[in-house]
C-alpha positions, 0 to 999 in steps of 0.5 A: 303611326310614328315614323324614324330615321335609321338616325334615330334607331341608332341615336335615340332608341328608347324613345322609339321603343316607348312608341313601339310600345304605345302605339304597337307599330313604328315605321322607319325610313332610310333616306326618306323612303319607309324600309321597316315596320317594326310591330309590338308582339303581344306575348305569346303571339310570335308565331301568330304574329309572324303568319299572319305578316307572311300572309300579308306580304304573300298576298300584296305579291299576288295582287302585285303579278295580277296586275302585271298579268292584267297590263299584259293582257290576259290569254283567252280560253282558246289560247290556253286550251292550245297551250296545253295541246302544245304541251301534251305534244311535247311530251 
């Protein structure tokens, strides 16, 4: 994988998108830090393409409050169940 700066996006873009092309993905930094990741789009797979990022960036949210949940420490059956009685209660 082939990493530019926002420098050479806007200096030297055709270069980049014969990468792109080449190698189907490209990643571009902003101060040294990774901040994009333009991908190839094989034709007529936009909105195939487009699903399966959502899907991905879904899930590495997911993990991402799993293990916050996990750092906290998790409720026990117990706990729950008298968070749900509260609940009812309060209705």
């Amino acid at each position: 994988m082939d990493f530019y700066t926002v420098r050479d996006l806007r200096n030297t873009p055709k270069s980049i998108w014969e990468n792109l092309e080449a190698d189907g993905q490209v990643v571009i930094t902003n101060n040294g830090k990774p901040a994009a990741l333009m991908i190839n789009i094989a034709d007529g797979s936009f909105e195939e393409t487009v699903k399966a990022v959502r899907q991905a960036k879904a899930m590495i949210a997911f993990n991402a409050m799993r293990a916050r949940a996990a750092s906290a420490g998790f409720m026990t059956d117990a706990e729950i169940e008298a968070e749900i009685n509260a609940a009812r209660l309060g209705e």
